[in-house]
N, C-alpha and C positions, 0 to 999 in steps of 0.2 A: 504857348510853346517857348515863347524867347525867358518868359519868366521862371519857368519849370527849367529849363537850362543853366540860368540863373543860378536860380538856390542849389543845384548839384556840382554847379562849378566855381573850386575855390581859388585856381592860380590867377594870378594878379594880370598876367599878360592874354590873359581871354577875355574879350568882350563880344556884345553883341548888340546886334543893330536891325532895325528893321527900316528897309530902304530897299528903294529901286534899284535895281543893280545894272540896269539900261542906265540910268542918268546921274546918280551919285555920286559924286565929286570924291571917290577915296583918293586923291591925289595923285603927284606923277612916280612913276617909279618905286612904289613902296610898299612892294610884298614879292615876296619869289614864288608863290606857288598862289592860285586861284582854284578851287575845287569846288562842283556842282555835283547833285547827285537829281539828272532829271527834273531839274531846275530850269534850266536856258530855252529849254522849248517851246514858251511861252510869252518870248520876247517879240514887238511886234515889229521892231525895227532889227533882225538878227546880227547886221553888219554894223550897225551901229550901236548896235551893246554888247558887242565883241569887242568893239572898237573901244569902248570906254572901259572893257575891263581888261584890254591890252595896255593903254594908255599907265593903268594904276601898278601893273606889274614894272620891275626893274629888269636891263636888260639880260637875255638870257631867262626868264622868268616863263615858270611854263603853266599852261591852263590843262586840268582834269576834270573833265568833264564825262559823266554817263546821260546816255542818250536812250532810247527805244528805236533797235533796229524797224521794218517798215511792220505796220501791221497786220499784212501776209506772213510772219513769220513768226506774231504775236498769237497765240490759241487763245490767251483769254481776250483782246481785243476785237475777235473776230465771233465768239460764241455768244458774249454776253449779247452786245449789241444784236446781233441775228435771233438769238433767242426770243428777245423783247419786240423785234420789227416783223418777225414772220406772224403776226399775228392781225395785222395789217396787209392790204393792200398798195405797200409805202413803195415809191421807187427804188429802195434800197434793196431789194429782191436779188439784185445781181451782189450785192454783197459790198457797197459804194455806202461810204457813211461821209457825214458832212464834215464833222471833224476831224483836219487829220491833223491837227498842230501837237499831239506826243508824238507824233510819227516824221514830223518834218526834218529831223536829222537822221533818218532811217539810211539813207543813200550817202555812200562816203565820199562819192562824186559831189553832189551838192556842198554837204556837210565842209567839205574841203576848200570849196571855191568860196562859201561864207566868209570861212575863216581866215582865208587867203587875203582875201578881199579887206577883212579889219585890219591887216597886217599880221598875222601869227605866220607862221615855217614849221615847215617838219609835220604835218598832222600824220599822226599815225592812229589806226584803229585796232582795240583786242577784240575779240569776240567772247560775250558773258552769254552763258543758256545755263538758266535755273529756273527751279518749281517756282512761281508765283503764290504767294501765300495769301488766301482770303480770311483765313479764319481760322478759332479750331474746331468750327462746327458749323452748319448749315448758316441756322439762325444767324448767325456773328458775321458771316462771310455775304449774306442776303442784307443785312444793315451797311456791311462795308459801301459795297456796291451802289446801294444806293445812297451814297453819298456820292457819287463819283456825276461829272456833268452830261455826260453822253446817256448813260443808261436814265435817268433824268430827263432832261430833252427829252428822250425817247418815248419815254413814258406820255409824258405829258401831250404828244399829239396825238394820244391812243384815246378813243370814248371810252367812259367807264368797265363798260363792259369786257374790251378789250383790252383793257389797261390789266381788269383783276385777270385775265386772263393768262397775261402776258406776265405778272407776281405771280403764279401757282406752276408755270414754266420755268424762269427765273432759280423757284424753289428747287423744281425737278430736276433741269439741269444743275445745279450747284450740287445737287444731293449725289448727280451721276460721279464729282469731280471731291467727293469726299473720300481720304484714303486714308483714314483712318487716323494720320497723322494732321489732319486737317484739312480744309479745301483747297487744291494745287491747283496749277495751270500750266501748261507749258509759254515759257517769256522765253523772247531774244532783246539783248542789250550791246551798244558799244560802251568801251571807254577808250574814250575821242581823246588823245593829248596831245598838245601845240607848244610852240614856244615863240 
């Protein structure tokens, strides 16, 4: 990706990097703006890699960040994985899945005292509701998917049987969320920004 970015990008003042952005020394004070898109959610130390990417901002310097409101509020977060688990006798019946780490900045109460906590002011929240795009066909939106780590996991604790089971549901459902423009979903998102 960072190379495909590369060769499309000719101004002199873009670069790019790949680095931990919990621990990477970008220095004190030297950038005004910080932008994530569903990126930060996956920090395991949250307050301390807010912390290091307040530290690299200058003052006044604000962070934009897009999060995944909670995922009660997510349709495809909440379909896919049910699709694939009701085939199963999994505890997950009541609708409890193990990972919620897209979702841990869903609550702007949290999300706020994270941030609070690294040092940022001012968080404010907008509220984003769009179609989530899988695909523009079944087929392409069933590959997406399974890429993704949850539906994955999921699978893999299924026996076979129930595994292909739970692929020809998968199909079904996605086929039900095909609108002709491509496979949609109903998503909710913040964007969280700080200073």
């Amino acid at each position: 990706m960072l190379e495909h970015a590369r060769r499309r990008t000719a101004e002199e003042h873009i670069s790019y990097l790949l680095a931990d952005a919990a621990t990477y020394d970008f220095g004190e004070a030297a950038f005004d703006v910080c932008i994530s898109r569903f990126g930060v959610m996956f920090f395991a130390d949250p307050v301390g890699a807010f912390g290091n990417l307040r530290r690299a901002l200058r003052p006044r310097g604000r962070l934009v960040a897009m999060v995944w409101q909670p995922r009660a509020e997510n349709e495809w977060a909440q379909v896919i994985p049910a699709t694939i688990a009701r085939t199963t006798e999994s505890d997950r019946a009541d609708g409890v899945f193990r990972d919620e780490s897209p979702f841990v900045f869903g609550d702007p109460e949290v999300t706020r005292g994270i941030l609070m906590s690294a040092g940022f002011g001012e968080v404010t929240f907008a509220e984003v509701r769009e179609r989530l795009y899988y695909g523009p066909d079944v087929e392409t939106a069933y590959e997406n998917v399974l890429q993704l780590r949850e539906p994955l996991a999921l699978l893999a604790e299924l026996t076979p049987a129930d595994a292909d089971r739970a692929r020809a549901d998968l199909r079904a459902m996605l086929a039900a969320h095909d609108s002709g423009d491509g496979v949609l979903f109903d998503s909710a998102a913040w964007i969280v920004t700080a200073s």
